[in-house]
NUKOL-975773 format. One record per atom (N, C-alpha, C): residue in one letter; atom name; x, y, z. Coordinates in nm, 2 decimals, decimal comma. Atoms other than C-alpha are relative to their C-alpha. Layout:
// NUKOL-975773
aa|at|east|north|up
A|CA|X|Y|Z
...
END
This chain:
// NUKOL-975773
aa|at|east|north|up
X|N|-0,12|0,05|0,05
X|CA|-10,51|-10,24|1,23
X|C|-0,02|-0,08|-0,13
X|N|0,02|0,07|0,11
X|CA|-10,46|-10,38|0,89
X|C|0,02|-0,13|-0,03
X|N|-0,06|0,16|0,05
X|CA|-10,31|-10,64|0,97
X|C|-0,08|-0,11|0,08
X|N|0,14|0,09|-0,05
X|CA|-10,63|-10,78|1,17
X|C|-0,07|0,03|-0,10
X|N|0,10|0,05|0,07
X|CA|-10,81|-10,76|0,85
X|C|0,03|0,02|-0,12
X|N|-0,14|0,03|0,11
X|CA|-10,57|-10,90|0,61
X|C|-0,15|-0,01|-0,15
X|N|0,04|0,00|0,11
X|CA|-10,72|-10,93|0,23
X|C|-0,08|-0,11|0,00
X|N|0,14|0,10|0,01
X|CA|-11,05|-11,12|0,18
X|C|-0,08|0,02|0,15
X|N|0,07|0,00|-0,13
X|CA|-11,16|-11,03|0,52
X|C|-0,13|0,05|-0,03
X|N|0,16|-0,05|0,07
X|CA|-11,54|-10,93|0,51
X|C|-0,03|0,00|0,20
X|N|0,08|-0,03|-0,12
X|CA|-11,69|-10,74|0,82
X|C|-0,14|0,12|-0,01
X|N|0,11|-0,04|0,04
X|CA|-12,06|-10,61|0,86
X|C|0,04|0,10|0,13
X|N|-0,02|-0,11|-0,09
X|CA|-12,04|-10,24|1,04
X|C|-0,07|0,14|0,01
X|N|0,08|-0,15|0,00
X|CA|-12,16|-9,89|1,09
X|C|0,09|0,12|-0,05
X|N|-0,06|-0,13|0,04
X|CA|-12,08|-9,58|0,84
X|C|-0,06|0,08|0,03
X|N|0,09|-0,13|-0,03
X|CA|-12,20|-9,27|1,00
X|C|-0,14|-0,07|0,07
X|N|0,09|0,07|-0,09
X|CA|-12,55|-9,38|1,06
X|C|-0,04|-0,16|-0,10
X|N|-0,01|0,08|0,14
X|CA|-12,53|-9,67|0,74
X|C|0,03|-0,17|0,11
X|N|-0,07|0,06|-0,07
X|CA|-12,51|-10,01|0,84
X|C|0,06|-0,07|-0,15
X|N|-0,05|0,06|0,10
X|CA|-12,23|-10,17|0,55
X|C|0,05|-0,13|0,02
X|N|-0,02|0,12|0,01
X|CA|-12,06|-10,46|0,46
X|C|0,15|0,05|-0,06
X|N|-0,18|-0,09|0,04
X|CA|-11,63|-10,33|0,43
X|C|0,04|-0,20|-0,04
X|N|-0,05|0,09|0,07
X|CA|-11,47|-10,65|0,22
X|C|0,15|0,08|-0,02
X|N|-0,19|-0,06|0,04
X|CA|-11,06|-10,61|0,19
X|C|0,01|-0,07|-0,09
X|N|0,01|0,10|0,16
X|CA|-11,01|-10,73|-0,19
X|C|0,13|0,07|-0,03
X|N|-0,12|0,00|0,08
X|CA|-10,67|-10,61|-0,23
X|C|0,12|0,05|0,10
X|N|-0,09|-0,03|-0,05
X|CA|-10,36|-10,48|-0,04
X|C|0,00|0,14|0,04
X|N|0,03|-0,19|0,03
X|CA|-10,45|-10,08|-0,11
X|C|-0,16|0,01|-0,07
X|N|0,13|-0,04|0,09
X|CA|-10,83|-10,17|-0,22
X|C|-0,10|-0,06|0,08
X|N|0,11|0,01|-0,11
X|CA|-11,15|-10,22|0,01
X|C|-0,14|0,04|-0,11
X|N|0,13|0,01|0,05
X|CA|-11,55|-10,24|-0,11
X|C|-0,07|0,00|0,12
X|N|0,07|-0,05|-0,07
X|CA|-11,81|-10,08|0,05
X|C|-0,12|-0,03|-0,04
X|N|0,10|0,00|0,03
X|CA|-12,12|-10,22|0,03
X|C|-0,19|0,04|0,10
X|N|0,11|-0,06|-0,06
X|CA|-12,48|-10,08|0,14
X|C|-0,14|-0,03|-0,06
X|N|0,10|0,00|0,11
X|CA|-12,84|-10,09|0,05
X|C|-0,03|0,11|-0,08
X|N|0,02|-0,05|0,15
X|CA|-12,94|-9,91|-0,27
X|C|-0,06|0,16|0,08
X|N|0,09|-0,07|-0,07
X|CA|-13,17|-9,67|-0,02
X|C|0,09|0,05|0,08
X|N|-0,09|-0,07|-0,13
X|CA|-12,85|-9,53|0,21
X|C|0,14|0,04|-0,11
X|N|-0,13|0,00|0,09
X|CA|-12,58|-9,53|-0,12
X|C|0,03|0,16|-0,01
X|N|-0,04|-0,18|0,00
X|CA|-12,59|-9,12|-0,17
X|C|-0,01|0,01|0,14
X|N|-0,03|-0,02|-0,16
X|CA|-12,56|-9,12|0,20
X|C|0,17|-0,02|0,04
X|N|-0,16|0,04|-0,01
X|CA|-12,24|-9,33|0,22
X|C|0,08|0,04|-0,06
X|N|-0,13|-0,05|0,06
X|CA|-12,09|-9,19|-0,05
X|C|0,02|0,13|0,02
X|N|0,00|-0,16|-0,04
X|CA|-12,11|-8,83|0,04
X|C|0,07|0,02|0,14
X|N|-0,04|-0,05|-0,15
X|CA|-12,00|-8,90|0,41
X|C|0,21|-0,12|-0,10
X|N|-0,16|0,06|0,02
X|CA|-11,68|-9,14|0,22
X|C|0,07|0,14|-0,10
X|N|-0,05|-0,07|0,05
X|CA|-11,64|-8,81|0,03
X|C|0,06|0,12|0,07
X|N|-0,09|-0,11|-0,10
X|CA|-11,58|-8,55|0,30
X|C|0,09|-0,09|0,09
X|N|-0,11|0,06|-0,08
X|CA|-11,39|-8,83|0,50
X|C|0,12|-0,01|-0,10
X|N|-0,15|0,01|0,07
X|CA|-11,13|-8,83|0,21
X|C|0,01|0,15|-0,02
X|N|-0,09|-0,15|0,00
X|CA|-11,10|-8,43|0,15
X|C|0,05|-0,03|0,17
X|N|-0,09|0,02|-0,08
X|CA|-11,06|-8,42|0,52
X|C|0,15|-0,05|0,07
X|N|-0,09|0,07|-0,02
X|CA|-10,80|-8,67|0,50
X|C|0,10|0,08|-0,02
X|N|-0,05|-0,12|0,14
X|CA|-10,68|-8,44|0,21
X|C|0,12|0,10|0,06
X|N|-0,06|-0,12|-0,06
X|CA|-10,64|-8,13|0,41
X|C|0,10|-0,03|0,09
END
């Protein structure tokens, strides 16, 4: 729910097999952060989870 993790929230979690750091920095805008060593990992799995969305 969004509205449990209102703007400025910051929670440490698991992308796929990634562990991140998801930061809510705007109303419609989120930050994903990872180590440097898992980044073409995360972004390739946030890439098919948005076509998916897509379709």
């Amino acid at each position: 729910s969004l509205a449990a993790f209102p703007v400025g929230a910051c929670s440490r979690t698991i992308l796929g097999k990634v562990e991140i750091v998801l930061l809510r920095t705007a109303e419609d805008a989120f930050r994903v952060e990872c180590w440097r060593s898992f980044a073409d990992y995360a972004f390739a799995f946030l890439i098919e989870a948005a076509r998916d969305a897509a379709a």
